[in-house]
C-alpha positions as CSV (number, residue, x, y, z in Angstrom):
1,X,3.5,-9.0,-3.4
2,X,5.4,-5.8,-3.3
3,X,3.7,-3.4,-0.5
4,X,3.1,0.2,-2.3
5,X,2.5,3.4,-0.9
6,X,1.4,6.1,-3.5
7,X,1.7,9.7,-1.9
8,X,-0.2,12.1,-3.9
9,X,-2.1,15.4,-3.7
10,X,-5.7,16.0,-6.0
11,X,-4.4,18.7,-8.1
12,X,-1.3,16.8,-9.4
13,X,-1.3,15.4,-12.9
14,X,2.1,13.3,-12.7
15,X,0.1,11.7,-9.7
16,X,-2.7,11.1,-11.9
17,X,-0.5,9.2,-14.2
18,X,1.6,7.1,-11.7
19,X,-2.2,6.2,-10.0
20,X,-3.4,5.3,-13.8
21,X,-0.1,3.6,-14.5
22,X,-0.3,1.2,-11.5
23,X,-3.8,0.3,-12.3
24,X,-3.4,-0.3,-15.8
25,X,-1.1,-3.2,-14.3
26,X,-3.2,-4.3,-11.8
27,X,-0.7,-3.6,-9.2
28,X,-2.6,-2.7,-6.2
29,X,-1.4,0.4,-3.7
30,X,-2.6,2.4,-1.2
31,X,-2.9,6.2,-2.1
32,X,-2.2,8.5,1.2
33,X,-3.8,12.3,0.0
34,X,-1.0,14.5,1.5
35,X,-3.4,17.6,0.9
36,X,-5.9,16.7,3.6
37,X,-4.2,13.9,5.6
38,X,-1.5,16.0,7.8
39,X,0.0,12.7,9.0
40,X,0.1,11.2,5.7
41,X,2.5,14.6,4.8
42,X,4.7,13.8,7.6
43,X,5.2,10.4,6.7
44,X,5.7,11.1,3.0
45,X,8.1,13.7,4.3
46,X,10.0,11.5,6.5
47,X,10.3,8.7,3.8
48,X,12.0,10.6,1.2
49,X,13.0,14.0,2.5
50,X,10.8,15.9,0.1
51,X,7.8,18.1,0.2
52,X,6.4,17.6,-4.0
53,X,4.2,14.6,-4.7
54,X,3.9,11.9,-6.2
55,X,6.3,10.3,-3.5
56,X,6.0,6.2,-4.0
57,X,7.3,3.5,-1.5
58,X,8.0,0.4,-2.7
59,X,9.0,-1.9,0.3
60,X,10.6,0.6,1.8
61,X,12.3,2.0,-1.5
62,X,11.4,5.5,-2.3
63,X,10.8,7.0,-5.5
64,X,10.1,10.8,-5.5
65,X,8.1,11.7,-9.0
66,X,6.7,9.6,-11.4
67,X,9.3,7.6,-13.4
68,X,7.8,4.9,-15.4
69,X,11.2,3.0,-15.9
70,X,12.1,3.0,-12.5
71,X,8.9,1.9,-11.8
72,X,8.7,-0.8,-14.3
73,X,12.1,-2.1,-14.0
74,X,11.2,-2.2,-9.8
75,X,7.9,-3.8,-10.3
76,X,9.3,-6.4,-13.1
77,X,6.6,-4.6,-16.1
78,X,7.7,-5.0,-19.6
């Protein structure tokens, strides 16, 4: 099983969607809230050299935004 880190912040919509996305797949992930969690910014930060969310890390592979094809074709989702 894939290990997924879903960077996000409350206000953002396209990390609404990537959180709703991965559920409706029952692919489970853990969600790091970059707004309140300093060290969760810095990490997010560090992984993929941005600053806008949704940053998600799949096994070490970073995808900055949410892309539903790169997700799906990553994650093996038809």
């Amino acid at each position: 099983m894939a290990k997924i880190a879903l960077y996000s912040a409350p206000h953002c919509p396209y990390c609404k969607m990537a959180k709703r996305y991965l559920a409706s797949h029952g692919i489970a992930f853990t969600e790091h809230d970059v707004a309140s969690d300093e060290n969760a910014f810095r990490a997010m930060e560090e992984a993929s050299h941005q600053r806008g969310v949704p940053v998600i890390v799949i096994d070490r592979e970073v995808f900055v935004g949410f892309d539903r094809e790169a997700l799906a074709r990553k994650l093996g989702i038809r």
